[in-house]
MIVO-748731 format. One record per residue: residue in one letter; x, y, z of N, C-alpha, C, O in turn. Coordinates in pm, whole numbers, plus 50000, padded with zeros to 5 digits. Layout:
<sedrens>
AXYZXYZXYZXYZ/...
</sedrens>
This chain:
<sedrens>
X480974960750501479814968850536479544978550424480334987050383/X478054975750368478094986650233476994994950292476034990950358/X477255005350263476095017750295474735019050226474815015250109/X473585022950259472445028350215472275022850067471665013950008/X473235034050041473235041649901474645039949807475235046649722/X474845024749887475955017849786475515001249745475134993049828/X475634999049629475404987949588476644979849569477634987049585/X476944967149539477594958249525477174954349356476274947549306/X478254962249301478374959049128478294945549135478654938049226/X477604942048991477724929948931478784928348858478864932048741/X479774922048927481074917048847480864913848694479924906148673/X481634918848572481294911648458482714903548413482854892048373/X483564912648433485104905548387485904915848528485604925448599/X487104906148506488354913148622489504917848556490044912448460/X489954931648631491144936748549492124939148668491914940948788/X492944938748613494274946448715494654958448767495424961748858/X493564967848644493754983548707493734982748873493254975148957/X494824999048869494684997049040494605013449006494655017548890/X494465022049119495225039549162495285045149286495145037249380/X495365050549298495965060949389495445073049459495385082949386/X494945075249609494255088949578495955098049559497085093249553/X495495112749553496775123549513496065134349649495405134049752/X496885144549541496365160249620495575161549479495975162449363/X494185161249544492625168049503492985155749326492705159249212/X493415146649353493015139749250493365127349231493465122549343/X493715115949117493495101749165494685099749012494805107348915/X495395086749043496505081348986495725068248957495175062649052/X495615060748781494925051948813496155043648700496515049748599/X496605032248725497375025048644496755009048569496334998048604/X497075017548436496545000248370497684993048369498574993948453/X497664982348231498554969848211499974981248141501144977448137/X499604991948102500704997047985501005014547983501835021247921/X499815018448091499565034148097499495039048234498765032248306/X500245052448304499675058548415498795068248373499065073448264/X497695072348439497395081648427496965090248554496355085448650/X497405105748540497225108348647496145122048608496655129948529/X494905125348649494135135648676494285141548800494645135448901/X493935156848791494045166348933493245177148896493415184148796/X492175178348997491335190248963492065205648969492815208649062/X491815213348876493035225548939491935236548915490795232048923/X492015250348886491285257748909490685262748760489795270448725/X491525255448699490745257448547490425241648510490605236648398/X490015236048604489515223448549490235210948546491215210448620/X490035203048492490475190048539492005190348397491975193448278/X493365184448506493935184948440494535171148428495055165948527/X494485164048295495545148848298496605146348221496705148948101/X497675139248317498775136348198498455117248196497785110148270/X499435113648051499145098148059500185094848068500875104948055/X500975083648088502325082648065502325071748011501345065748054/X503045063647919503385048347893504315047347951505155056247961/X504365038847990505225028048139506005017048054505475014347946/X507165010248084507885002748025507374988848092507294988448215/X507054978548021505914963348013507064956447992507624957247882/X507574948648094508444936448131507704923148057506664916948080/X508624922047973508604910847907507964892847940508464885348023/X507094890247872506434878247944507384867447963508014861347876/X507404866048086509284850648091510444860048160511444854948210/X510274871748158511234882248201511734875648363510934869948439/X512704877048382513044872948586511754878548681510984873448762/X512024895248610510874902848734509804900748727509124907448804/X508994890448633507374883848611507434869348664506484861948638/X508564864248744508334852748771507584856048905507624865848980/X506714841148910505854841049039506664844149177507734838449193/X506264851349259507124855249445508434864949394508774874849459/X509024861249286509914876349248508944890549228509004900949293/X507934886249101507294896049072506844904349145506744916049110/X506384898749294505654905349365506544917149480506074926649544/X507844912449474508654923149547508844936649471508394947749500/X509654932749363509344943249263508484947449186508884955649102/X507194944149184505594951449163505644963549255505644975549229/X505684954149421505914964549526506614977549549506114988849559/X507834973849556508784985649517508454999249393508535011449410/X508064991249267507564997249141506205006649168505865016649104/X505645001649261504735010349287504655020249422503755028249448/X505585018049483506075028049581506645037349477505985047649461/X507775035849398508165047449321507455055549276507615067449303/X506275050049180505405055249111504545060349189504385072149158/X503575055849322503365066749409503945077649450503285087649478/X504605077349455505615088949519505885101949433505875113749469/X506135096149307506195101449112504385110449116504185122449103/X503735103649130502695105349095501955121949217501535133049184/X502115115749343501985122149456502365138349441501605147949457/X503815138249406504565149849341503795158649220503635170549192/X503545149949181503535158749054501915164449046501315171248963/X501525158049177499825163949193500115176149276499325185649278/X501335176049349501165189449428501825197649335502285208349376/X501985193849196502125208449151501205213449036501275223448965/X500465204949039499095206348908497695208349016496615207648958/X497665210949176496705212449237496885225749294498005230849306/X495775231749330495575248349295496665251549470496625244049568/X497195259749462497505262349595497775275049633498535282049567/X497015280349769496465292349816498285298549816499325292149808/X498105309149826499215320249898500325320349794500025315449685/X501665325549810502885329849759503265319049689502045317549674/X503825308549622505175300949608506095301849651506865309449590/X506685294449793507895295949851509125291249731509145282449645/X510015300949771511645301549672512105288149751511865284149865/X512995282249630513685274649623514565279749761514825291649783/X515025267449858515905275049955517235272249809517175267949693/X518695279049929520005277849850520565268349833521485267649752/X520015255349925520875244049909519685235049847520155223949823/X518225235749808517605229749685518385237449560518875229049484/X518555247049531519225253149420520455244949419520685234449358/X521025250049481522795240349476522525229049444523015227349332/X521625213349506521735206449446520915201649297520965190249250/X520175213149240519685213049133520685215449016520505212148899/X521855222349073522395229348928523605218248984524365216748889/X524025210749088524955199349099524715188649024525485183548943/X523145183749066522715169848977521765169648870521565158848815/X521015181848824520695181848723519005181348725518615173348810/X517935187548654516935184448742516435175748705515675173948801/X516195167648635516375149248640516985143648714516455136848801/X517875144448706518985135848842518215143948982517975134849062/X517875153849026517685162649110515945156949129515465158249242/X515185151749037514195144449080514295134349154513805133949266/X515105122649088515195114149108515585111249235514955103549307/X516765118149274517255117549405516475120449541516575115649654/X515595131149480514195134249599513195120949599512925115349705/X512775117549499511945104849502512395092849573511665086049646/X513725090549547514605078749607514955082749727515205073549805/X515065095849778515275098749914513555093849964513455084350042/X512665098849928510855098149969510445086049956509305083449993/X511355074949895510825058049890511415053350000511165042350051/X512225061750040513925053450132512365054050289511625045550339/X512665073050313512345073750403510915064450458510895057550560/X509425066750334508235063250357508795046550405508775044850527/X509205036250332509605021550343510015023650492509385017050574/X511065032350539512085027650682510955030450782510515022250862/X510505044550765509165045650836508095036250858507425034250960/X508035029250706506855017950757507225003750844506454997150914/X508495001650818509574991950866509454993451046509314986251144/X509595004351018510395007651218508705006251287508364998151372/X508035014351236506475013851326505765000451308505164996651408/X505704991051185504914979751214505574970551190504874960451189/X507214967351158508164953951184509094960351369508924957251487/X509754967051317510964966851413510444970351559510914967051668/X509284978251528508334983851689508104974351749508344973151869/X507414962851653506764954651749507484939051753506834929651799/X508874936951703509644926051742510484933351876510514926851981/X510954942651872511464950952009511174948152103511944944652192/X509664949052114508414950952216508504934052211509294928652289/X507974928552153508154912352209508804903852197508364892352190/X510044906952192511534901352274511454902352405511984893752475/X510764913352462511264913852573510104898652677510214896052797/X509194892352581508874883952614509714869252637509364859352701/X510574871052583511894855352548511914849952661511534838352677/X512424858052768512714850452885511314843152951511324833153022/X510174850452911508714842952984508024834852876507074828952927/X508134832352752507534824852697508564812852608509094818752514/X508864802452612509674794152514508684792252392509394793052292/X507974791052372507374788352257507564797252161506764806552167/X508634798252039508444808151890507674807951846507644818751787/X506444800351815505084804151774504094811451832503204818151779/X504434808751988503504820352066504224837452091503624848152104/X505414835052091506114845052052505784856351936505684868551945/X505664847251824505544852151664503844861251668503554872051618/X502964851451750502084852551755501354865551823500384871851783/X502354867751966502044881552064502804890551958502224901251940/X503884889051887504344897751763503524906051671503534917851635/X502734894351645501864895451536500594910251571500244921451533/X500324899851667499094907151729499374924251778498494932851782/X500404925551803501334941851851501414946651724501124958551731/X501674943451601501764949351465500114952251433499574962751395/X499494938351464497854943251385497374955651473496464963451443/X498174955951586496744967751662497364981651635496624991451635/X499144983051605499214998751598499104997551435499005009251396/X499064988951323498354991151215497094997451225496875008951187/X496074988051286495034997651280494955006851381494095015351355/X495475008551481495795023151537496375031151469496025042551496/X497355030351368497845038851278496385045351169496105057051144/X495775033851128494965036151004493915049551072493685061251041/X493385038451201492145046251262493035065451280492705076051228/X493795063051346494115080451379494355088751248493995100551255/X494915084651128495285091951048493395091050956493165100450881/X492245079950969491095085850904490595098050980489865105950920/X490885099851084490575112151186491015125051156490615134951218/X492195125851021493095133151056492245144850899492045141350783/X491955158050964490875166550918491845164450751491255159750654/X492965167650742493245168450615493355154350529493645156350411/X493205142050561492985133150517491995128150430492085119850339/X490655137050489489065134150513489085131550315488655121750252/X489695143250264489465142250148490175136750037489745135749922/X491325133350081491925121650004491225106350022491105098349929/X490845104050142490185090150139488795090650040488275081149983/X488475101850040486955109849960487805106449816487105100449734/X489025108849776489375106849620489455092649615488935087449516/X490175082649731489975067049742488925063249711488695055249621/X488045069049790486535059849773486075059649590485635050049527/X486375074549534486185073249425486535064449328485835058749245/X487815063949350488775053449299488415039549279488615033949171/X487825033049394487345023649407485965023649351485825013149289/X484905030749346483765030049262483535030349131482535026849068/X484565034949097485445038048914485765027148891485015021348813/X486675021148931486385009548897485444993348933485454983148864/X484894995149029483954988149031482524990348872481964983648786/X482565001048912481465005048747482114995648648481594985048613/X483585001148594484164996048512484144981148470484014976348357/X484284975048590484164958148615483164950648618483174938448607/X481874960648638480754958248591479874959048451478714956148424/X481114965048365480804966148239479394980348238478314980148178/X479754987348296478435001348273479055012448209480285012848197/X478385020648171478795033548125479645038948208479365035648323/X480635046348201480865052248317480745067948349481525077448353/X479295065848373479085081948436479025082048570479105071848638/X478865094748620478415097248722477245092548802477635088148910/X476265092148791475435084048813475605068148867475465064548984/X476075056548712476785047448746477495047248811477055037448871/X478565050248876479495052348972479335052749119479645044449204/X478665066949132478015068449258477555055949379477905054149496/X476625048949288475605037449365476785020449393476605009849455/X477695025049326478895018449321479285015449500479265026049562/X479685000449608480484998749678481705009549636482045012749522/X482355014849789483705020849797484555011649810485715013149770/X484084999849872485514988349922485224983449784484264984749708/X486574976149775487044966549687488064954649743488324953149863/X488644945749627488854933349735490524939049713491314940549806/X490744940749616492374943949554493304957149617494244962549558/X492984959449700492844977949770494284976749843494574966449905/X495254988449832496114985149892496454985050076497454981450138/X495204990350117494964990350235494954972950239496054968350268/X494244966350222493954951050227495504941250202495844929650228/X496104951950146497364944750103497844942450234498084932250299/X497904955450257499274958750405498634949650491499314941950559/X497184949450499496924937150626496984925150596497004918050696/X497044919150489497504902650477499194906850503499804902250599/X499824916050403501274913850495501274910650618501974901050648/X500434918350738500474915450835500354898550941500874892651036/X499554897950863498964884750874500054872650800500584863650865/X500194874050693501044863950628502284861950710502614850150727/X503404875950793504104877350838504124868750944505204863450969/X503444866850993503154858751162503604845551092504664840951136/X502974838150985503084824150935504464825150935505064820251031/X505164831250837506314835250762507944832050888508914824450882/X507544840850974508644846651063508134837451199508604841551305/X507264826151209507264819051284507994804951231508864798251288/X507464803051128508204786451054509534789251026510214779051042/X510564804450971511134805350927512204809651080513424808951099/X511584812051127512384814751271512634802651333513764797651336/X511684797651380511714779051432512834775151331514014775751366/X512554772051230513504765151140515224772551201516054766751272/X515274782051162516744791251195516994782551355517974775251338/X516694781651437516764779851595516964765951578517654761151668/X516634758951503516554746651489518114741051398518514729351401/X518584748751345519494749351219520804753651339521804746451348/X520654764351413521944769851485521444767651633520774776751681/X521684757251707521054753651869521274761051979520604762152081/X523264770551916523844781652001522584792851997522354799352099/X521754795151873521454808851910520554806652011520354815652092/X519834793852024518224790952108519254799552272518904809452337/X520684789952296520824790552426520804808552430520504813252540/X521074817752328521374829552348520024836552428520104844852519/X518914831452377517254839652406517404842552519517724835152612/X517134856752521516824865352606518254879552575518244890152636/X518934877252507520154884452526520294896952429520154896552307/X520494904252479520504916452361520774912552189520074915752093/X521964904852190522654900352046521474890251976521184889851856/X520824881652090519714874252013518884880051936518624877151819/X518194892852037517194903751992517054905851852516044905351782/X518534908951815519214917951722519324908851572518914911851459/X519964897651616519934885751497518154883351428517574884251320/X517894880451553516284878251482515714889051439515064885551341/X515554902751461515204911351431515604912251268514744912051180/X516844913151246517874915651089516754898851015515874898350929/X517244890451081516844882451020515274880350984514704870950928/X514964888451018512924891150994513224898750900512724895750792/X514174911950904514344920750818513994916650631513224921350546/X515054905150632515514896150525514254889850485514174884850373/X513504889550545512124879050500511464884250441510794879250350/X511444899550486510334909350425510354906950309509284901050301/X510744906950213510824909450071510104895450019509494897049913/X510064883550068508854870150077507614874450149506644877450080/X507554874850246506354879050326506064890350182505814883550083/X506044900650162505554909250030504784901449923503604902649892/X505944890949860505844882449762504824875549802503964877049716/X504374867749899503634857649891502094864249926501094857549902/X501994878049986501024883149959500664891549862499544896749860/X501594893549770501124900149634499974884749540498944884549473/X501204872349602500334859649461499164860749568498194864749505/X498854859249687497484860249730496914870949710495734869349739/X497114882049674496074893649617495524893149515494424896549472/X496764886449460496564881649296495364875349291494364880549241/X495394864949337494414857249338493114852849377492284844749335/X493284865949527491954866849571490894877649489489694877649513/X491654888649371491144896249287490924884549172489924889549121/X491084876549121490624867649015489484859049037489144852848936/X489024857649106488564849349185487394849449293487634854749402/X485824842249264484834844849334484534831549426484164821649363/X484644830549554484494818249623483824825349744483304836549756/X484014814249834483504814350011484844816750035484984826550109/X486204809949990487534815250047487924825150021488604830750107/X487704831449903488094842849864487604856149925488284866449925/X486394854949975485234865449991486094860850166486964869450183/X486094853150261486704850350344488054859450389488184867650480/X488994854650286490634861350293490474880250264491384887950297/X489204884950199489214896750128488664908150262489144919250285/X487324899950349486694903950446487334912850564486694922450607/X488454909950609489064916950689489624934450637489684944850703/X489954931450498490344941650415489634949450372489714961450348/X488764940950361487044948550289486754958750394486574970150351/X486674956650539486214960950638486624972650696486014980650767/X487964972350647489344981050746488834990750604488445001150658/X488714991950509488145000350401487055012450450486795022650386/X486545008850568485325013550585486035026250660485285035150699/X487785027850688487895039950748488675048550646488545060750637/X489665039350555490355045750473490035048450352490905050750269/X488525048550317487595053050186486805063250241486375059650351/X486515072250216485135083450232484355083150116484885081350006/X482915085150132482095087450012482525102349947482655113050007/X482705099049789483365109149686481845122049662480645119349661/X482295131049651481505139649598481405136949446482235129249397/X480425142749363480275140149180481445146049180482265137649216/X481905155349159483135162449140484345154149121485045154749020/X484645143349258485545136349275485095119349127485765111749056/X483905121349151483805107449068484325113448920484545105348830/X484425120548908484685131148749485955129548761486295123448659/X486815131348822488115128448859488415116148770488915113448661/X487675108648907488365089748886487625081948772487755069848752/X486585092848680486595088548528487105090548432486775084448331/
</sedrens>
């Protein structure tokens, strides 16, 4: 759904840039550079970083590997990035003191090591968090179907369907959420920045503006083909398992069954990821009826987690 006063760029070439909204500003990553801008009170402030470029043939560039650790790589770097906007974005009142036990473990591990460990604590938690509310919530919840349905595909399937709705019950309540309003406002930018870009235009303000907010590559779109891919994934791969060990079929219904399949979905995740990173891949390369098809659902769910950018914000995400 494009608005009024949004057009649908004319594609000229495709790139891989992706970013990020922040606090009051936008993280945008090429093939070799981060860069992160944040409006602050004297103006727009950016750092760039060069990023270390895995070798072509490297393990972590092979096809369905790459895509776990892309994933991961960019949880870090969100997280990296996120940080370091809340301290380059203007903020009202005092600076709260270090408590005694952030001090203690600053002068224990060093404040490098003392980063790091907060970031890796903030990947641990955000991942388990996303784990427990849209994997572990909703295999819980339909187990308790085992004893009334024999079919693992219809199983996988009422699974499925319990993940897509508190996904977008998750998405829908948090676009609601007053302090959000304007980070999705730095998203939308994000996404019109580079649409200009891909259209080969100048990139001003102006250009930008008249720019679609959705895009097909968006990481909102990601998380919902995970969703979706998952159902395929953890239905063939489950059947198969049940089929492989005949003791566990007789177990269904039993707490320990619950528990096996659950761990064992666990284990998949990191494929289910992979096989929707090569389909992102590919549905961003790529202009068809299938493509425009697979992108549509993503495209759509965009329409809560983008806000239209103020000029201000498009200045940002140029």
């Amino acid at each position: 759904m494009v608005k009024k006063n949004e057009q649908p760029c004319c594609e000229k070439f495709k790139t891989m840039i992706g970013g990020q909204a922040l606090i009051e500003g936008i993280m945008m990553r090429g093939p070799e550079k981060d860069a992160i801008v944040v409006r602050g009170p004297e103006g727009l402030k950016l750092e760039v970083n060069t990023r270390k470029v895995r070798k072509k043939g490297s393990f972590a560039t092979w096809p369905l590997i790459r895509g776990a650790v892309n994933f991961f790589d960019s949880q870090v770097a969100g997280v990296k990035a996120l940080m370091r906007s809340a301290d380059l974005s203007p903020e009202e009142g005092i600076e709260e003191e270090p408590s005694k036990f952030d001090l203690w473990l600053e002068k224990k591990l060093g404040s490098e090591k003392f980063q790091k460990w907060v970031i890796g604590i903030a990947v641990a938690l955000g991942l388990g968090m996303s784990i427990l509310l849209f994997f572990l919530l909703p295999a819980i919840v339909s187990g308790f179907f085992d004893t009334i349905i024999e079919s693992t595909v219809v199983l996988h399937l009422i699974e499925g369907l319990i993940r897509i709705v508190i996904f977008m019950g998750y998405m829908l309540l948090v676009s609601r959420m007053k302090e959000m309003k304007r980070v999705f406002a730095y998203h939308g930018a994000e996404h019109k920045t580079i649409r200009c870009y891909e259209a080969g235009l100048p990139l001003t303000v102006e250009n930008v503006r008249v720019q679609t907010r959705l895009h097909p590559r968006c990481g909102t779109s990601f998380l919902l083909v995970v969703m979706v891919i998952s159902i395929l994934v953890f239905s063939v791969a489950s059947s198969g398992l049940l089929a492989l060990i005949p003791a566990l079929e007789a177990m269904r219904g039993e707490f320990l069954y619950r528990l096996i399949m659950v761990a064992f979905k666990l284990l998949l995740l990191p494929l289910v990821v992979a096989i929707t990173y090569e389909i992102n891949r590919w549905v961003g390369r790529h202009d068809n009826w299938l493509t425009g098809a697979l992108s549509a659902p993503g495209m759509w769910l965009q329409n809560f987690t983008t806000n239209e950018p103020d000029d201000s914000m498009i200045e940002v995400a140029i």
